[in-house]
MIDOGU-593935 format. One record per residue (C-alpha): residue number from 1; residue in one letter; x, y, z. Coordinates in nm, 3 decimals. Layout:
<node fiza="NUM" rose="a" xx="X" yy="Y" zz="Z"/>
...
// end
This chain:
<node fiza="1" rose="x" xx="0.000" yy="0.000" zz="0.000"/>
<node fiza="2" rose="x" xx="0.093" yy="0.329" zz="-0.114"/>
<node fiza="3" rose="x" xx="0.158" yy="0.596" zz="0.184"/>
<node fiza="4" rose="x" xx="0.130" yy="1.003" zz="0.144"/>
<node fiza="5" rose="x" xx="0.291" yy="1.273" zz="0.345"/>
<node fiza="6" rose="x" xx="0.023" yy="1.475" zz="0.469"/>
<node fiza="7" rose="x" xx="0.126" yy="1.858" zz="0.502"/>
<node fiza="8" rose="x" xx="-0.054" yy="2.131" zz="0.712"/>
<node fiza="9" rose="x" xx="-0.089" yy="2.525" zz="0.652"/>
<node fiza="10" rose="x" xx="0.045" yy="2.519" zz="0.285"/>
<node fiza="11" rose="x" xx="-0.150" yy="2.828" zz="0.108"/>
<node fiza="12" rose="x" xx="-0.432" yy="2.746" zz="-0.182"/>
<node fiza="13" rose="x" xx="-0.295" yy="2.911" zz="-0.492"/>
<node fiza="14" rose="x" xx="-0.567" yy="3.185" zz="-0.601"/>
<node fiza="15" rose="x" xx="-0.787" yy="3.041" zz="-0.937"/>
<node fiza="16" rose="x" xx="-0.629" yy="3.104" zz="-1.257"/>
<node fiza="17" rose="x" xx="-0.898" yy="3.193" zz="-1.507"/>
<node fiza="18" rose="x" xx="-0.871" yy="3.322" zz="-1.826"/>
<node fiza="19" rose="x" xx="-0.523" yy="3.290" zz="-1.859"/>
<node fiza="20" rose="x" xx="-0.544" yy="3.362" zz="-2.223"/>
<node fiza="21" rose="x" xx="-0.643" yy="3.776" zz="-2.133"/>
<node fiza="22" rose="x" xx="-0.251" yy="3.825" zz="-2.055"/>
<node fiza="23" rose="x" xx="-0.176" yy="3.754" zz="-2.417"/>
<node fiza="24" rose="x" xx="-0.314" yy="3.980" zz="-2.679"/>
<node fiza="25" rose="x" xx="-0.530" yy="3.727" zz="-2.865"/>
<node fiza="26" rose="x" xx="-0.801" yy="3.952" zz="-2.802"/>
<node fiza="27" rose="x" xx="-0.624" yy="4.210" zz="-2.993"/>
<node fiza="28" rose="x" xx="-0.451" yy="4.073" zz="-3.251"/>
<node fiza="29" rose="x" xx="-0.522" yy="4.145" zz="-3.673"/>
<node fiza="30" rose="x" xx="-0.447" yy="3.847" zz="-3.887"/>
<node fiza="31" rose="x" xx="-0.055" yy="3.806" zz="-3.979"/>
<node fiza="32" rose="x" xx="0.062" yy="3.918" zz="-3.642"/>
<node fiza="33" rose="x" xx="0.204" yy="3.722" zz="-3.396"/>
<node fiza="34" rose="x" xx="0.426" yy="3.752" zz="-3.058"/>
<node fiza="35" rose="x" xx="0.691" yy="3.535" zz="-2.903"/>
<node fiza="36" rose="x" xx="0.671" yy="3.395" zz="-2.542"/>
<node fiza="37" rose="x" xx="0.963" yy="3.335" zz="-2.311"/>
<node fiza="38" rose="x" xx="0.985" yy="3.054" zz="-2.157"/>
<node fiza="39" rose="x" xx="1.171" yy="2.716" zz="-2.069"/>
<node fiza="40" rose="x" xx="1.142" yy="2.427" zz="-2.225"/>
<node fiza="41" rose="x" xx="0.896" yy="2.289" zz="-1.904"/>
<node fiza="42" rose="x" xx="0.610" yy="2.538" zz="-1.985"/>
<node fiza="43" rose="x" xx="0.639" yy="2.488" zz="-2.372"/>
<node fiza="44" rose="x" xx="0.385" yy="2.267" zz="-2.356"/>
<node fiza="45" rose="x" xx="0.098" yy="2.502" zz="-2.096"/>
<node fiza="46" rose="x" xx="0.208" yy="2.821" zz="-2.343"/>
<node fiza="47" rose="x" xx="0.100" yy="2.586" zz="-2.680"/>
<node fiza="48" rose="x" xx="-0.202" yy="2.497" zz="-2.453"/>
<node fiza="49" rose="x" xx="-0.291" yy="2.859" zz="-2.417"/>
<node fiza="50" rose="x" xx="-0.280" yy="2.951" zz="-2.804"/>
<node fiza="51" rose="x" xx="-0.513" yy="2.663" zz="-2.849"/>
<node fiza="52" rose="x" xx="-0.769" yy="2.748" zz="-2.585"/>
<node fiza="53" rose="x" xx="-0.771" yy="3.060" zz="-2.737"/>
<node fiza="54" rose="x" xx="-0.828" yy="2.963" zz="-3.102"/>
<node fiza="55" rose="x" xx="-1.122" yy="2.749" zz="-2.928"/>
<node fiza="56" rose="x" xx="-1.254" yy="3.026" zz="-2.730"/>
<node fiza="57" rose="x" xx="-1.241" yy="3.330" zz="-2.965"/>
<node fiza="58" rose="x" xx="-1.392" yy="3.157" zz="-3.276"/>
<node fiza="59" rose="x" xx="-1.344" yy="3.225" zz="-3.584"/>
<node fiza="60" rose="x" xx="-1.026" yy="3.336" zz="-3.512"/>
<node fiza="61" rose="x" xx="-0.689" yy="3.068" zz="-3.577"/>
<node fiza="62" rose="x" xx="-0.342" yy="3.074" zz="-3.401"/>
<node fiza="63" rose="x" xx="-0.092" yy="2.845" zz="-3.465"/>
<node fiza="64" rose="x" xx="0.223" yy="2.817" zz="-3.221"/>
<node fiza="65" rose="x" xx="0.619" yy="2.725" zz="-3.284"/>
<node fiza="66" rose="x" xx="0.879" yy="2.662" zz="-3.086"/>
<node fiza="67" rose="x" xx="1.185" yy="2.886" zz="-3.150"/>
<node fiza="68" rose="x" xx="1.533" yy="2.871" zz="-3.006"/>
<node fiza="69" rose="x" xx="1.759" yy="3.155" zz="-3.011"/>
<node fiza="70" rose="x" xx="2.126" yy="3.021" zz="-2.814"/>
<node fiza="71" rose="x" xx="2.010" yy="2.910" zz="-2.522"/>
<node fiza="72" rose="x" xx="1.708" yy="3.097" zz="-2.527"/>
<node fiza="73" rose="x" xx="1.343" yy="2.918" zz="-2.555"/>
<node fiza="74" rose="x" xx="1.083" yy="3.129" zz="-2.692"/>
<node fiza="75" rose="x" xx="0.695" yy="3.023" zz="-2.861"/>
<node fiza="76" rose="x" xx="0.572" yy="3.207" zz="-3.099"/>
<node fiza="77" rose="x" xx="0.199" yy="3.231" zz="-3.187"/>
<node fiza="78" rose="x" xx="0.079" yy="3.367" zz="-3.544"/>
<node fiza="79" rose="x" xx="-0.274" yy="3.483" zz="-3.572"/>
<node fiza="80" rose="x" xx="-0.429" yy="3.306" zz="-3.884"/>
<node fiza="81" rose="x" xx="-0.770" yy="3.417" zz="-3.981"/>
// end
């Protein structure tokens, strides 16, 4: 049988909605685009975000690439249509 540490008095983070309104999806014309810093562990939850926000701001499209500049990670997401 599995066993867990229980912990005591460690503070709930506050809710994270609409993470998408600190990008500028929102304002974005078609052909533009931004790059993200970030490292390669939040690749991944920054791609997630570009998604979520083609889904949630229909009929607008973003697409989202990795670039790496020395040992800099950056994404960068391209408003489509």
């Amino acid at each position: 049988m599995m066993t867990f540490k229980i912990d005591r008095n460690i503070p709930i983070p506050t809710a994270r909605r609409g993470t998408y309104a600190k990008y500028p999806f929102k304002t974005m014309k078609v052909g533009e685009s931004f790059a993200i810093p970030c490292t390669d562990d939040t690749v991944h939850r920054v791609q997630i975000n570009a998604m979520a926000a083609t889904r949630n701001h229909k009929p607008r499209k973003f697409r989202s690439a990795v670039e790496r500049e020395g040992k800099s990670t950056y994404v960068r997401v391209w408003r489509l249509a």
